[in-house]
DOTI-24806 format. One record per residue (C-alpha): residue number from 1; residue in one letter; z, y, x. Coordinates in steps of 0.001 Angstrom, whole numbers. Layout:
<atoms>
(atom NUM, 'A', (Z, Y, X)) ...
</atoms>
This chain:
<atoms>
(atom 1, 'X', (-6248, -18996, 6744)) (atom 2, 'X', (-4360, -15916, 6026)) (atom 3, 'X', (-634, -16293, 6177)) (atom 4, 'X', (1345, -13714, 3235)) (atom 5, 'X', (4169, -12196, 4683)) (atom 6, 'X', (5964, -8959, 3354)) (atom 7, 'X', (5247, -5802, 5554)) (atom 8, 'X', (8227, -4191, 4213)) (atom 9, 'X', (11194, -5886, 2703)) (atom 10, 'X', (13023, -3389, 1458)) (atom 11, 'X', (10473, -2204, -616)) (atom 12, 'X', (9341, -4852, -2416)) (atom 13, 'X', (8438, -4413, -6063)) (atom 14, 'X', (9999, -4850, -9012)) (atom 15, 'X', (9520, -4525, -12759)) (atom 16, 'X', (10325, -1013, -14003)) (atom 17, 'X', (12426, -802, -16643)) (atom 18, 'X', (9832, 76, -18964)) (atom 19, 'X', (8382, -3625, -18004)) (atom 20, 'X', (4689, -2455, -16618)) (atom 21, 'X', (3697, -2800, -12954)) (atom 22, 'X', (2247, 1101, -13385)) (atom 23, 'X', (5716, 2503, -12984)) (atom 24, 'X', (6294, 5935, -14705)) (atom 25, 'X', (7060, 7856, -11998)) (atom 26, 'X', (3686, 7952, -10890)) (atom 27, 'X', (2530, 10465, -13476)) (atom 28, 'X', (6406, 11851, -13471)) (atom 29, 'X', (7188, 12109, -9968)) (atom 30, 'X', (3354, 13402, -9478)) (atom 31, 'X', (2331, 10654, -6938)) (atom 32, 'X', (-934, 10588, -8843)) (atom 33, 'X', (-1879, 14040, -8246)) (atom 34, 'X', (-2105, 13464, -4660)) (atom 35, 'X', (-4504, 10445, -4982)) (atom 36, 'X', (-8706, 11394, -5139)) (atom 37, 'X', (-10307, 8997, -7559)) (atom 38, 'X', (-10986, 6375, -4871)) (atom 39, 'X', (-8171, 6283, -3930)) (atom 40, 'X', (-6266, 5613, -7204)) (atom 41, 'X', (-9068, 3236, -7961)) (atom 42, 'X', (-8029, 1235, -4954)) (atom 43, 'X', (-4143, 1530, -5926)) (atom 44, 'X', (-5533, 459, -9218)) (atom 45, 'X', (-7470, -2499, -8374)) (atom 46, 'X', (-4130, -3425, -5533)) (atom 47, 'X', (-1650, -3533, -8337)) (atom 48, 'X', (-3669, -5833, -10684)) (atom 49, 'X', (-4437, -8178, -7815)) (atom 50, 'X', (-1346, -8018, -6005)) (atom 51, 'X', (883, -10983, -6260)) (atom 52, 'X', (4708, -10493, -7398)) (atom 53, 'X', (5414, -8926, -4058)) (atom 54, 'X', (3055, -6752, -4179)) (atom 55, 'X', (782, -8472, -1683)) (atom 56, 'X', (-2727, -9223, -1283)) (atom 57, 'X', (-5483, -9832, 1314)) (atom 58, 'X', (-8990, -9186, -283)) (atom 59, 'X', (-11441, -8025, 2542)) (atom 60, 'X', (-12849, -4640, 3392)) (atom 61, 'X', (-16363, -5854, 2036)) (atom 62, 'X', (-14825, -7085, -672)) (atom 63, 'X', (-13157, -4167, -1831)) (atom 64, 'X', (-15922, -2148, -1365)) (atom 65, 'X', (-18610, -4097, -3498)) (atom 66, 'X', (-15939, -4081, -6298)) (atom 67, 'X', (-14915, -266, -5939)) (atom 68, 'X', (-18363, 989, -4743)) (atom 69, 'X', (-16823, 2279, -2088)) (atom 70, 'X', (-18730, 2801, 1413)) (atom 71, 'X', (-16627, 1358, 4529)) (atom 72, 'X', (-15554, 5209, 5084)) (atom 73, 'X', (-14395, 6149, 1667)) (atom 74, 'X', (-12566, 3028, 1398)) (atom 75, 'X', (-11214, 3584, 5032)) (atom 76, 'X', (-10299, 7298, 3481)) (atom 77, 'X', (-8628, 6013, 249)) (atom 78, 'X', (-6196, 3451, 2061)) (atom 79, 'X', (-5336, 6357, 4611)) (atom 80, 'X', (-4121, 8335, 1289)) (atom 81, 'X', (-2706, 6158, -232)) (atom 82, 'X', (-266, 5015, 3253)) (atom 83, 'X', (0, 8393, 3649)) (atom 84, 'X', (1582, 9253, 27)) (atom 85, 'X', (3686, 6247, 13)) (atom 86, 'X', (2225, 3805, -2494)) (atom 87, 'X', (745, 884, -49)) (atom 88, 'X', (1735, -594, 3489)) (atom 89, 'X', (-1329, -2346, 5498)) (atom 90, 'X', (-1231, -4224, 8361)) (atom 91, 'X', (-5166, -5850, 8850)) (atom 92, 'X', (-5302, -7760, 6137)) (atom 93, 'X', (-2665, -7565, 4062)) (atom 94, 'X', (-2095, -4873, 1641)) (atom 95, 'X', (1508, -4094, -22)) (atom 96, 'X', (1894, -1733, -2964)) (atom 97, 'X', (5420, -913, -2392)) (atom 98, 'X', (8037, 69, -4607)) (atom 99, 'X', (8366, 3935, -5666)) (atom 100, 'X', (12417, 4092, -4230)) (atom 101, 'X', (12760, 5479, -1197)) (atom 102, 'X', (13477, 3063, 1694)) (atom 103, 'X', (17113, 2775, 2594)) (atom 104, 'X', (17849, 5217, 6005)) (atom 105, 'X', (18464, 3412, 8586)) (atom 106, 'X', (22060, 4100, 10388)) (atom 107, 'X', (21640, 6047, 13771)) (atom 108, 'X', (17767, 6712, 13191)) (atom 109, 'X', (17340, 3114, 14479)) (atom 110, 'X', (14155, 1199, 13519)) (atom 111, 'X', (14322, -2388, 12672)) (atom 112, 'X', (11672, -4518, 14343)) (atom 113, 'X', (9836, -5121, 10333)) (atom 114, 'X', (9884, -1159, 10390)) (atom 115, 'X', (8268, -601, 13556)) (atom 116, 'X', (5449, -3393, 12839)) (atom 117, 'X', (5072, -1865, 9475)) (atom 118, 'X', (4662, 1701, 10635)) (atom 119, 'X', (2505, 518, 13456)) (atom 120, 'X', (40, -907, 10903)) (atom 121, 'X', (110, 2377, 8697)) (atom 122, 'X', (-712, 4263, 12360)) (atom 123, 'X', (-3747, 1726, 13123)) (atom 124, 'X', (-5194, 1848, 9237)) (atom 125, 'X', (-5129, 5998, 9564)) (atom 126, 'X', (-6779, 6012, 13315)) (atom 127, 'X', (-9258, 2984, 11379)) (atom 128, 'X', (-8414, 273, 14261)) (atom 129, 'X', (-8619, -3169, 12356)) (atom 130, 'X', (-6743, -5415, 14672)) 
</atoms>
């Protein structure tokens, strides 16, 4: 059994204030200009399925018979969209994070939930799955 745990705290959704889970900014801060169609498919399908944390834990195969995605597309799209911002992974949980920027950490220090989460965003772009 999978245990849920956030992959990063500090950005943790939250209802915009125009009270929809598809915040605004997407469109007006142009983060959906940088996704493909498979890719905002998946952010799609992660933000309906996602729990009020924004987490979920649905399979590679899983996503990929409900996306028709091939292993590599899918592989491609979750690259994107860790790469733009919009979702943290760490094998297998997904996070679609909250559009603020992350507070800065004082001295350029890391805090031990950073480093696992950026870890995890390394291994999903180089494709390792544990």
């Amino acid at each position: 059994m999978t245990i849920k745990r956030v992959l990063c705290p500090e950005r943790v959704r939250q209802i915009p204030i125009q009270f929809s889970w598809l915040d605004h900014r997407l469109v007006r801060e142009r983060y959906i200009e940088r996704c493909d169609p498979p890719a905002a498919a998946l952010y799609l399908f992660l933000v309906t399925v996602a729990d009020v944390q924004g987490l979920s834990y649905y399979s590679d195969a899983a996503l990929g018979r409900c996306l028709s995605l091939t292993p590599a597309r899918l592989s491609q799209a979750r690259s994107d969209l860790i790469r733009i911002g919009l979702i943290a992974y760490q094998h297998p949980l997904y996070q679609v994070l909250s559009l603020d920027s992350p507070p800065c950490s004082e001295g350029g220090e890391l805090g031990a939930d950073e480093i696992s989460v950026r870890i995890g965003q390394l291994r999903a772009v180089l494709g390792w799955t544990s």
